[in-house]
TORKOL-4160 file (C-alpha; in steps of 0.2 Angstrom, whole numbers, padded with zeros to 4 digits, m for minus):
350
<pt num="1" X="0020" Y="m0104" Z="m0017"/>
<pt num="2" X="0028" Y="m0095" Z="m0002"/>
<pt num="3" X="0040" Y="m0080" Z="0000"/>
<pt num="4" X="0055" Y="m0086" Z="0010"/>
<pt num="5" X="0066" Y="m0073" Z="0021"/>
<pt num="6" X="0085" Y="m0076" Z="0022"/>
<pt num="7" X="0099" Y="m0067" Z="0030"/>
<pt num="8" X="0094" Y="m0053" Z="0041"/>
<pt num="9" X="0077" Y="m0049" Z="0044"/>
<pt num="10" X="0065" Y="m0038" Z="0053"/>
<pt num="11" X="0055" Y="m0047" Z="0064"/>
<pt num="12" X="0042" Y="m0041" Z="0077"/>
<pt num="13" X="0042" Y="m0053" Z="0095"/>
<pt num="14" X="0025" Y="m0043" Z="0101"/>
<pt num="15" X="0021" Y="m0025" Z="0105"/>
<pt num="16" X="0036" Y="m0012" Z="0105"/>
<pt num="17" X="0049" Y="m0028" Z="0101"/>
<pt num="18" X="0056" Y="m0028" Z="0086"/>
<pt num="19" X="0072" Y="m0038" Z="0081"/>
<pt num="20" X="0085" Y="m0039" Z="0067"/>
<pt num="21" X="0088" Y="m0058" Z="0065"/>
<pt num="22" X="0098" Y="m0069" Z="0056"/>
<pt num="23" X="0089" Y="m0084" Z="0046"/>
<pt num="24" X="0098" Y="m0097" Z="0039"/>
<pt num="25" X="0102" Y="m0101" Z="0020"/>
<pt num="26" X="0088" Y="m0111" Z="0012"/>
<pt num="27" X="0090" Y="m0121" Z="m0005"/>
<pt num="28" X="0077" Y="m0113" Z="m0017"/>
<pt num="29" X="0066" Y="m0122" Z="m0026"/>
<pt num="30" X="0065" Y="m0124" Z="m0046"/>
<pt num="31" X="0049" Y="m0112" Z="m0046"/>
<pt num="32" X="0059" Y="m0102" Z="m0034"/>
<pt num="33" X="0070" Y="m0086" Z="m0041"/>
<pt num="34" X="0082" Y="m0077" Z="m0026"/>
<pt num="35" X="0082" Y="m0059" Z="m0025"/>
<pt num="36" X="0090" Y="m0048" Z="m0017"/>
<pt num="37" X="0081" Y="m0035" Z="m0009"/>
<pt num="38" X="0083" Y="m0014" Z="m0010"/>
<pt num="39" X="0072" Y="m0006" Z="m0002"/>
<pt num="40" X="0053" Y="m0009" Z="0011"/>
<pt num="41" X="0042" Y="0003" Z="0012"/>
<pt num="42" X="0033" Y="0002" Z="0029"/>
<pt num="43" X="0015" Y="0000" Z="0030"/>
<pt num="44" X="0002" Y="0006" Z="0041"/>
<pt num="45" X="0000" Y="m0014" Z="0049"/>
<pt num="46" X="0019" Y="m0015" Z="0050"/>
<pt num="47" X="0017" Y="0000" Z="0063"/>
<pt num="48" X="0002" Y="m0010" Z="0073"/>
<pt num="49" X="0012" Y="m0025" Z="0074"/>
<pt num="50" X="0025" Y="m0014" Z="0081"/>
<pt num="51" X="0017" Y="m0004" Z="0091"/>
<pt num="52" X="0001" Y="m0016" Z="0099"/>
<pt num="53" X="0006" Y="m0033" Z="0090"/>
<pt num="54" X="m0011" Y="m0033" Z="0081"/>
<pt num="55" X="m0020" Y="m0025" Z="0064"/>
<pt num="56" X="m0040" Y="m0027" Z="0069"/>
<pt num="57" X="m0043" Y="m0045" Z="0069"/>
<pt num="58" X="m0025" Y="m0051" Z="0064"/>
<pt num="59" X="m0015" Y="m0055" Z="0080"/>
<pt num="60" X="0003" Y="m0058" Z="0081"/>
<pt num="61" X="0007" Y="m0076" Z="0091"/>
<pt num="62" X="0023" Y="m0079" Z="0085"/>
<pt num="63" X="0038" Y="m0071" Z="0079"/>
<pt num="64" X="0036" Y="m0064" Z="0063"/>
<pt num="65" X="0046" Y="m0054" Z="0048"/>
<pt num="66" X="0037" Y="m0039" Z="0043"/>
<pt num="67" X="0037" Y="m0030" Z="0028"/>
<pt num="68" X="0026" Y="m0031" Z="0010"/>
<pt num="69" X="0030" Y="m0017" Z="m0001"/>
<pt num="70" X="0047" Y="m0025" Z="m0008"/>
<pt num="71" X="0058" Y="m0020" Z="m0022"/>
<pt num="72" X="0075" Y="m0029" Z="m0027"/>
<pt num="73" X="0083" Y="m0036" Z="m0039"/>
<pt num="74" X="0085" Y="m0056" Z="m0044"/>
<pt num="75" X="0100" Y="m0063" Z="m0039"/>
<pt num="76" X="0094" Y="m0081" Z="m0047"/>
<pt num="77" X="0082" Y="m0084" Z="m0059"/>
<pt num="78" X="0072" Y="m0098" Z="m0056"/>
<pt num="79" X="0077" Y="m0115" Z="m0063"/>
<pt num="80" X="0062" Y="m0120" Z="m0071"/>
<pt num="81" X="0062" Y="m0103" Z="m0082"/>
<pt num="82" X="0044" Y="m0094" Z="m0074"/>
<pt num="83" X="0050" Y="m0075" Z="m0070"/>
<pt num="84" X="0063" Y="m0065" Z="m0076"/>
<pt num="85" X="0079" Y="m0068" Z="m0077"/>
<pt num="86" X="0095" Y="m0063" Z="m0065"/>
<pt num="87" X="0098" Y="m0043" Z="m0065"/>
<pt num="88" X="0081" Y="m0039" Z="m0068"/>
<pt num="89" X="0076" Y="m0026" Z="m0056"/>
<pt num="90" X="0058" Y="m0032" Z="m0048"/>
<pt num="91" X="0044" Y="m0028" Z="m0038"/>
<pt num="92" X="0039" Y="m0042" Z="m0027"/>
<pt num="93" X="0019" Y="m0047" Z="m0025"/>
<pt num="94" X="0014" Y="m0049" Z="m0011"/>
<pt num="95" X="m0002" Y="m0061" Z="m0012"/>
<pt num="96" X="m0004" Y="m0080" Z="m0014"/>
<pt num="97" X="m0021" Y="m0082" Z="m0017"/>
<pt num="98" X="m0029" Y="m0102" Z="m0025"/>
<pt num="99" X="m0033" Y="m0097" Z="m0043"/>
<pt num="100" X="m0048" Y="m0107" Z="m0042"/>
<pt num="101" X="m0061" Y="m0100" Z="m0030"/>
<pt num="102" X="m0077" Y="m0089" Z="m0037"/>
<pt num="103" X="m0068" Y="m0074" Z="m0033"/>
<pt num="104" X="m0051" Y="m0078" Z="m0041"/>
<pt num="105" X="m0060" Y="m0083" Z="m0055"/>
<pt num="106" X="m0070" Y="m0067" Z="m0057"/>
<pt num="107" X="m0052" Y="m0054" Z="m0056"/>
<pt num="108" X="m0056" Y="m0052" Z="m0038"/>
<pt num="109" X="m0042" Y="m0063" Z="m0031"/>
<pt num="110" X="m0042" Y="m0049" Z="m0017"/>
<pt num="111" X="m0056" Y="m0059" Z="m0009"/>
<pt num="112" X="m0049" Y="m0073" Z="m0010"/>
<pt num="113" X="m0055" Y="m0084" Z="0006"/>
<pt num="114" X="m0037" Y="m0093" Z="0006"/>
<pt num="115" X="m0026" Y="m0077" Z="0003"/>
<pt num="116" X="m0009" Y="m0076" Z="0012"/>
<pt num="117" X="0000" Y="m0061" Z="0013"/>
<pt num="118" X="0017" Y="m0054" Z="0015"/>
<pt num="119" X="0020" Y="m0047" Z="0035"/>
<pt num="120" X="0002" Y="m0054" Z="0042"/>
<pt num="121" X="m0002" Y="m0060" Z="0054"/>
<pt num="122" X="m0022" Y="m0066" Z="0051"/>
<pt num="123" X="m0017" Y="m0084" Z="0048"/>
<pt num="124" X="m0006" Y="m0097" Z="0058"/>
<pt num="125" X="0006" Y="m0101" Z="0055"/>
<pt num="126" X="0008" Y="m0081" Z="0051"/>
<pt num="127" X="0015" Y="m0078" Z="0033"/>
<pt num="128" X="0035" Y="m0069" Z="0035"/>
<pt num="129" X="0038" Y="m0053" Z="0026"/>
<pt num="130" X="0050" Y="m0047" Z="0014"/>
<pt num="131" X="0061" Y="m0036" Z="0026"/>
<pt num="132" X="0074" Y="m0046" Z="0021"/>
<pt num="133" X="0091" Y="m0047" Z="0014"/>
<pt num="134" X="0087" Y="m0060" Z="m0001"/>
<pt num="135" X="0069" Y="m0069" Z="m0004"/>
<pt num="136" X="0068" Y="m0083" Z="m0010"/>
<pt num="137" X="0052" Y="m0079" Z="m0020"/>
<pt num="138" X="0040" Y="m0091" Z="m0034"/>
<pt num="139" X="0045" Y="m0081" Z="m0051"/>
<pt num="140" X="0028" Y="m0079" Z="m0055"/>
<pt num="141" X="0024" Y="m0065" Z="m0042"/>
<pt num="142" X="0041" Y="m0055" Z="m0049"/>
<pt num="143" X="0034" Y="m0039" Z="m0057"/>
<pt num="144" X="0047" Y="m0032" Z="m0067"/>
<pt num="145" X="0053" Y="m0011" Z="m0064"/>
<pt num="146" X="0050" Y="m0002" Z="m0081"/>
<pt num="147" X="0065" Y="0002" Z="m0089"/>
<pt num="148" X="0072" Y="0020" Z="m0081"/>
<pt num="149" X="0062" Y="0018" Z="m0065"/>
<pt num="150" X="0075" Y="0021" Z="m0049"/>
<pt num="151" X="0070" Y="0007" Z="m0038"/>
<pt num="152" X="0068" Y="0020" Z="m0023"/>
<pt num="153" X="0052" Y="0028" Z="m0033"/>
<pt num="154" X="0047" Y="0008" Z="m0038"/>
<pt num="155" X="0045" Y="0004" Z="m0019"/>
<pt num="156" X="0030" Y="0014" Z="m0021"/>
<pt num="157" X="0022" Y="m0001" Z="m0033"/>
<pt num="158" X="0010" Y="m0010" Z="m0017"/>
<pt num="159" X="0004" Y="0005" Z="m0011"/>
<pt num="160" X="0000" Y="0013" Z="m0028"/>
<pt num="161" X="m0007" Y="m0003" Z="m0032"/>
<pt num="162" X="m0019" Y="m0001" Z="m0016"/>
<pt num="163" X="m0022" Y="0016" Z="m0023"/>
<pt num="164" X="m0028" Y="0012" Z="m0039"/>
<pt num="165" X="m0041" Y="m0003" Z="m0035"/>
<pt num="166" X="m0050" Y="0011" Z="m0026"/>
<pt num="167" X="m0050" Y="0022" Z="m0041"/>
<pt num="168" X="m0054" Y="0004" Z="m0049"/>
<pt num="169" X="m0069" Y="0002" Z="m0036"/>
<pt num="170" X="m0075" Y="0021" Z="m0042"/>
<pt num="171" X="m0076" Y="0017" Z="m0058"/>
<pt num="172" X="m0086" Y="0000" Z="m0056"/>
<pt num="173" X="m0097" Y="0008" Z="m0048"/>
<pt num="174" X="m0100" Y="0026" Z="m0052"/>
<pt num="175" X="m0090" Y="0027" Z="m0068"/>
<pt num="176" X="m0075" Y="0032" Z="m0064"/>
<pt num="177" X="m0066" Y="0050" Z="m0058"/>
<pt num="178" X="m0066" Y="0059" Z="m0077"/>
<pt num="179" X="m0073" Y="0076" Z="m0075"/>
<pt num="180" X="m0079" Y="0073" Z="m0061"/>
<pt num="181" X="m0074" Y="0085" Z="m0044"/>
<pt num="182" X="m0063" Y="0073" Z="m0032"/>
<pt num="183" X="m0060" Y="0073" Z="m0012"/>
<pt num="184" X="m0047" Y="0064" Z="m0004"/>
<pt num="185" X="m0048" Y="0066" Z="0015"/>
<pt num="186" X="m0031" Y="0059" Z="0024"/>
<pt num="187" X="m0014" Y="0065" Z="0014"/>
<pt num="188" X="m0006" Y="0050" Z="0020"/>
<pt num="189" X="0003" Y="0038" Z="0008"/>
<pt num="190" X="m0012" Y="0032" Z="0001"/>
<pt num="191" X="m0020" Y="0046" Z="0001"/>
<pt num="192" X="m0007" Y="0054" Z="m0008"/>
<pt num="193" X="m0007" Y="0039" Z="m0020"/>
<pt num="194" X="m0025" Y="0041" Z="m0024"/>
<pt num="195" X="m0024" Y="0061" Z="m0025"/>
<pt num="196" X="m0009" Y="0058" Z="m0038"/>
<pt num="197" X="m0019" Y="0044" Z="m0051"/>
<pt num="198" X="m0035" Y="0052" Z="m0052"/>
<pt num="199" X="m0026" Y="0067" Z="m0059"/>
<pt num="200" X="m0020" Y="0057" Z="m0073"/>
<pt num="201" X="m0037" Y="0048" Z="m0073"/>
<pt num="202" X="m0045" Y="0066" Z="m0077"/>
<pt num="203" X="m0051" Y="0070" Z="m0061"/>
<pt num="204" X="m0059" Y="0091" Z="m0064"/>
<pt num="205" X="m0053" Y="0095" Z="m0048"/>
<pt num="206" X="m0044" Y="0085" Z="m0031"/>
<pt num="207" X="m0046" Y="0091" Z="m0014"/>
<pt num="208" X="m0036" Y="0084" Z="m0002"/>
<pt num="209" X="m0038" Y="0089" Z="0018"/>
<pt num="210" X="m0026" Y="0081" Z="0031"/>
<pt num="211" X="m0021" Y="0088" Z="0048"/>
<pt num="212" X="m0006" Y="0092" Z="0045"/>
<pt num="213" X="0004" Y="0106" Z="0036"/>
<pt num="214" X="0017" Y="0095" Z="0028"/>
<pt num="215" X="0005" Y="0082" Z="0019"/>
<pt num="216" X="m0006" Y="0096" Z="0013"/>
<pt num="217" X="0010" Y="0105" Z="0004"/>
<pt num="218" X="0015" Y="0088" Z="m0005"/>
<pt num="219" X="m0002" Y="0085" Z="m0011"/>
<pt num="220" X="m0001" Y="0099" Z="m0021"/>
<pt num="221" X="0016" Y="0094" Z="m0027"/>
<pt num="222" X="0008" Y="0076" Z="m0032"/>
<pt num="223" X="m0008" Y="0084" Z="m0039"/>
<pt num="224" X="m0020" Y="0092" Z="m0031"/>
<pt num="225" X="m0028" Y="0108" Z="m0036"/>
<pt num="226" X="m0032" Y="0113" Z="m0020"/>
<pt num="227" X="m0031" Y="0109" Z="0000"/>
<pt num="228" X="m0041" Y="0111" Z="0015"/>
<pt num="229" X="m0035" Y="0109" Z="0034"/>
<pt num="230" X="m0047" Y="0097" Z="0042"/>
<pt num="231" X="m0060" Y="0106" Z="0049"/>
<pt num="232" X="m0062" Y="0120" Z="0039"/>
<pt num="233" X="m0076" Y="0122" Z="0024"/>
<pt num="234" X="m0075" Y="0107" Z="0011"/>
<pt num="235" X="m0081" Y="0109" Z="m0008"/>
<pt num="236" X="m0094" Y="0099" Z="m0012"/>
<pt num="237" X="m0087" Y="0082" Z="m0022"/>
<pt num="238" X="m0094" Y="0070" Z="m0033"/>
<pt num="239" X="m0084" Y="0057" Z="m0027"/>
<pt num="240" X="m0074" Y="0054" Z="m0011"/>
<pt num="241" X="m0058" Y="0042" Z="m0004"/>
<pt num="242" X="m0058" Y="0042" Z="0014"/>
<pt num="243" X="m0041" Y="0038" Z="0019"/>
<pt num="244" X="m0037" Y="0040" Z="0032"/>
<pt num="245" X="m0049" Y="0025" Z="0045"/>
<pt num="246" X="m0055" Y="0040" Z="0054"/>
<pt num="247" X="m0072" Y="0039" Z="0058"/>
<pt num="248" X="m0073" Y="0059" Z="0060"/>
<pt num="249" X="m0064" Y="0060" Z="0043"/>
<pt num="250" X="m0079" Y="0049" Z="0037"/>
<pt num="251" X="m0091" Y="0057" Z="0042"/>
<pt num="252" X="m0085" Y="0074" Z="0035"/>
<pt num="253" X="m0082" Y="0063" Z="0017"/>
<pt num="254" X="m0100" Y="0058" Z="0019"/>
<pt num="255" X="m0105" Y="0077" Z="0022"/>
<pt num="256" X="m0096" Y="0082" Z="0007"/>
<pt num="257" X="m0105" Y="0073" Z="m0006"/>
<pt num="258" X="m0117" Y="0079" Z="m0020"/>
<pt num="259" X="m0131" Y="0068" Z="m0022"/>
<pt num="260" X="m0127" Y="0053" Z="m0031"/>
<pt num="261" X="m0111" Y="0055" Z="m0026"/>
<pt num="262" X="m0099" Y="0039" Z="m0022"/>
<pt num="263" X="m0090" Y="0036" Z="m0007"/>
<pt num="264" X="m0076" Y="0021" Z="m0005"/>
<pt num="265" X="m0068" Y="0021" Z="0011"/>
<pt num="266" X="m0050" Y="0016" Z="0008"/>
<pt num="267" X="m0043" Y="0018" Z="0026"/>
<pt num="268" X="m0044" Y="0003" Z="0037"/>
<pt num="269" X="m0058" Y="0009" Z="0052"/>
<pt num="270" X="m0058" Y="0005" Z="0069"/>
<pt num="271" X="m0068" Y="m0012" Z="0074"/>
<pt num="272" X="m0080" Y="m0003" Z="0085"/>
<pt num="273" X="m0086" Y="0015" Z="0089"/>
<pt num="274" X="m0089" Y="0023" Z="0072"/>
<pt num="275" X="m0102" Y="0033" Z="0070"/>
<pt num="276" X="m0106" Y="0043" Z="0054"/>
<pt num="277" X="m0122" Y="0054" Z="0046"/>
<pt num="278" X="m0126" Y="0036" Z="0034"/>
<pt num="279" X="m0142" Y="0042" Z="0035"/>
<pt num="280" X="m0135" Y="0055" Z="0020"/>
<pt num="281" X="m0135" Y="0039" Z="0009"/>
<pt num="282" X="m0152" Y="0038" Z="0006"/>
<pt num="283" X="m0159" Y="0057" Z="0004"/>
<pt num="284" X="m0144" Y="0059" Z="m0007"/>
<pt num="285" X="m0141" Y="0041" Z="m0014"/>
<pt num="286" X="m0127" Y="0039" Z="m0010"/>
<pt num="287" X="m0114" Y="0024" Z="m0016"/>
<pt num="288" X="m0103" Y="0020" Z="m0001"/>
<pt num="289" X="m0091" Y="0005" Z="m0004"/>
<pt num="290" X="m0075" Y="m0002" Z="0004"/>
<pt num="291" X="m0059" Y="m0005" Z="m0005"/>
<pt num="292" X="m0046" Y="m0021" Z="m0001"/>
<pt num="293" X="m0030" Y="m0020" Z="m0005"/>
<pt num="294" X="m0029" Y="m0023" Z="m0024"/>
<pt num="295" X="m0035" Y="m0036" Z="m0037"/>
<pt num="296" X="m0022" Y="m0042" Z="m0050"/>
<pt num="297" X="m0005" Y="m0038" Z="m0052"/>
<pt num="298" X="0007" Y="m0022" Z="m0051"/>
<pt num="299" X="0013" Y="m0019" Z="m0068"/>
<pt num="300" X="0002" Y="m0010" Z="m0074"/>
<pt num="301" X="0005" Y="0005" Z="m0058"/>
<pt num="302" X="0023" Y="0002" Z="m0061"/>
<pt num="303" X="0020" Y="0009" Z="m0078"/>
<pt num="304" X="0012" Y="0022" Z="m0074"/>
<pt num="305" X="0023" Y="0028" Z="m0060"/>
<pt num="306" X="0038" Y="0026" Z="m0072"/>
<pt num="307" X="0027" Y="0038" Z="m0084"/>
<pt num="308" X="0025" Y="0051" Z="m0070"/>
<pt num="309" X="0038" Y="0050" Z="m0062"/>
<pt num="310" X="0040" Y="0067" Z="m0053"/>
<pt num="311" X="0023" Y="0067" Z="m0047"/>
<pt num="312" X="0027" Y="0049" Z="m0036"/>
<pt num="313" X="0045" Y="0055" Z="m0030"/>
<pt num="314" X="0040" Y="0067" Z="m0017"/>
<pt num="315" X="0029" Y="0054" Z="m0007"/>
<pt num="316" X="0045" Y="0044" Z="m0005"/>
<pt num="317" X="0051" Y="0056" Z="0010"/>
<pt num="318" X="0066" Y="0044" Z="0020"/>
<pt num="319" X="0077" Y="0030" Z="0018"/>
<pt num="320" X="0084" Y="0023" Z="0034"/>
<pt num="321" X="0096" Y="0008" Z="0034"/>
<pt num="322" X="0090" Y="m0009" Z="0040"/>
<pt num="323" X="0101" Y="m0007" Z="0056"/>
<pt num="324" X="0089" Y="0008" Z="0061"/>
<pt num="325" X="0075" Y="0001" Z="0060"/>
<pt num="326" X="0067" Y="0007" Z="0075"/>
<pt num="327" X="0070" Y="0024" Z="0072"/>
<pt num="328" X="0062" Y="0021" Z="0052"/>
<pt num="329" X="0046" Y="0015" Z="0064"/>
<pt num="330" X="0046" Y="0031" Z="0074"/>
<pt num="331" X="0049" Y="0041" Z="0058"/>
<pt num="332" X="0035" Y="0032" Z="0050"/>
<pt num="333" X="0021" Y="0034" Z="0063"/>
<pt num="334" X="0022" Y="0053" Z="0063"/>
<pt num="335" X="0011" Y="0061" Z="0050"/>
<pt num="336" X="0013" Y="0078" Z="0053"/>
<pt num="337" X="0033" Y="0074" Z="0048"/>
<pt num="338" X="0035" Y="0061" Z="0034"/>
<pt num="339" X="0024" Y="0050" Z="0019"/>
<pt num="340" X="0032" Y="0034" Z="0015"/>
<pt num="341" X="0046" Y="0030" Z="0024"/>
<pt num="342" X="0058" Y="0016" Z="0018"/>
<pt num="343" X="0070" Y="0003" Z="0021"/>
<pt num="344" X="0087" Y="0001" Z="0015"/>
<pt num="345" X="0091" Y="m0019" Z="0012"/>
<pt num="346" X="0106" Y="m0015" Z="m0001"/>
<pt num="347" X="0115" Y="0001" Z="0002"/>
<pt num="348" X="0125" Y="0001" Z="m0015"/>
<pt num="349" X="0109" Y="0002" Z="m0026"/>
<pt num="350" X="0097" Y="0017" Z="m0027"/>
C-alpha cells in the first residue's frame, strides 16, 4: 500500500545533494487515488538527510524523495471507491503499518515492527516522500481538510499529530495536562505544537524556553502564559515536553519537575553522549517516557486546528517554491529565524 512520487520530486543523492527530478507517469491502481500535492512541510529528518545523509540509525543508500507532512488535493479518486472523492482537499498519512501485529492491534500502530514511512530511509529499499507534484496514494491514508481550513494552515496536520501523541503519552501515564503547570523546553515546531494543544487541553500555565528570541515571541502568540530564555530560572512544572533532542535541554526538563512529576522526551536525542540528573527520577518519582511519532490517524488534529485556527497560523512562517528548495533547507535549519517552513507544489492554490 505504497505512496507513489510522480512528476517533479525532491530527492536527496547523499550529504548536502539535493535534486529536483522528474519521474515518470505511473498507472494507479484501483486502491489508488491521485492527488495533487500543495504544500511539504520540512521535517527535522528531511534536514539530516540533507545535511549528513543519515537520522540516528536510518542511513541514506540510495536516491530518495523526501518529504512526509503532505497536503493536496485529489485529482482522481480511487476506482474502487475507498477515500474521498476528486476535489476534496487532503492531508496525506504518512505510515503503512500491517494491521495485525500486537501493537497494531493494541492502537499503537506507531510501534509497528513493519512500519514504512514517508521520506525515510530506515528500511531498503527506502520508502519515497511526498515532495511531489502528484501522489499516487491508497485512499485509505487520505485524511480529509475540515471544511474552511486554508491548506497552508492544514500542512501543519503531521506535526500536530506528533504533538498531540505526546500530550496523549501524558495523559496515559500521569492523567493528562488539565490544571496542571506545563514546560515545554525547545519552541521549535513541535514544540510550538505541543505548547498550543495543551492550552486547549486545559493546561494552568505553559512555559516554553528556547534559545532564541523569535520562538520565544511566537509561543506566546500560540499559547503560552509565559517564556524563559534558556538558562535562566525555570518554574517548577508538573509535567514537561522536551523538544528539542538536547541533552542539556533535558537535563534542565528533568531539573524542573515537582515530585511526581512526568517527563516525555519528544525530541529525537543523540545516539551517544547524553548525560542527565536521572537520578532525580527516583527521590522525586519521577515518570520519564519517550514519545514516537503518533498513533492513529490525523483527523482528529485537523479538527482541532481548523477550530483554533489563529493560534496554528503563526507557526507556519515561509512558503518557498519547489524550484528553491535549497534555499527552504537553509531557511529551515535556522531556529533563531523561522518555525515550519514549507514547500510550494501548486502555486495557484493557497
Amino acid at each position: 500500500m505504497t505512496v507513489t512520487p510522480v512528476g517533479r520530486a525532491v530527492t536527496v543523492l547523499g550529504a548536502r545533494r539535493l535534486d529536483v527530478r522528474s519521474l515518470p507517469p505511473v498507472p494507479a491502481g484501483t486502491s489508488d487515488a491521485v492527488v495533487d500535492v500543495a504544500y511539504g512541510g520540512i521535517c527535522g529528518s528531511d534536514l539530516h538527510y540533507w545535511q549528513s545523509g543519515e537520522v540516528g540509525e536510518s542511513v541514506l543508500v540510495d536516491p530518495m524523495v523526501l518529504g512526509h507532512e503532505v497536503v493536496g488535493i485529489v485529482r482522481v479518486a480511487a476506482s474502487d471507491g475507498s477515500g474521498p472523492p476528486a476535489g476534496t482537499p487532503v492531508a496525506v498519512h504518512p505510515a503503512d503499518t500491517c494491521g495485525r501485529c500486537d501493537f497494531c492491534l493494541a492502537g499503537r500502530d506507531n510501534l509497528c515492527p513493519h512500519l514504512r514511512y514517508l521520506g525515510s530511509a530506515a528500511r531498503r529499499p527506502h520508502t519515497d516522500g511526498g515532495f511531489a507534484d502528484r501522489l499516487l496514494v491508497p485512499g485509505h491514508r487520505l485524511v480529509p481538510v475540515p471544511e474552511g481550513l486554508d491548506l497552508r494552515t492544514a500542512a501543519l496536520a503531521e506535526p500536530a499529530s506528533v504533538a498531540a501523541h505526546a500530550l496523549a503519552r501524558a495523559e496515559a501515564l500521569a492523567d493528562g495536562v488539565r490544571g496542571r503547570h506545563v514546560l515545554v523546553t525547545g519552541a521549535g515546531p513541535i514544540g510550538l505544537l505541543v505548547v498550543a494543544l495543551a492550552g486547549i487541553a486545559g493546561a494552568a500555565s505553559v512555559t516554553a524556553t528556547d534559545l532564541h528570541d523569535r520562538p520565544l515571541r511566537t509561543a506566546l502568540r500560540v499559547g503560552a502564559t509565559a517564556v524563559v530564555k534558556a538558562g535562566e530560572q525555570l518554574p517548577a512544572a508538573d509535567v514537561a515536553f522536551e523538544s528539542s533532542g538536547a541533552a542539556q535541554a533535558l537535563a534542565v526538563a528533568l531539573g524542573a519537575l515537582r515530585p511526581g512529576g512526568t517527563l516525555i522526551q519528544v525530541g529525537q536525542l543523540p545516539g551517544a553522549g547524553v548525560t542527565a540528573p536521572v537520578h532525580l527520577a527516583v527521590g522525586r518519582e519521577l515518570v520519564l517516557s519517550g514519545s514516537s511519532r503518533f498513533a492513529g490517524g490525523m483527523a482528529p488534529v485537523l479538527d482541532v486546528i481548523a477550530r483554533h485556527r489563529d493560534l496554528f497560523t503563526p507557526i507556519v512562517t515561509a512558503e518557498y517554491p519547489v524550484e528553491q528548495v535549497e534555499e527552504a533547507m537553509k531557511a529551515a535549519r535556522e531556529p533563531a529565524e523561522s518555525s515550519k517552513v514549507l514547500l510550494r507544489f501548486d502555486s495557484t492554490i493557497h
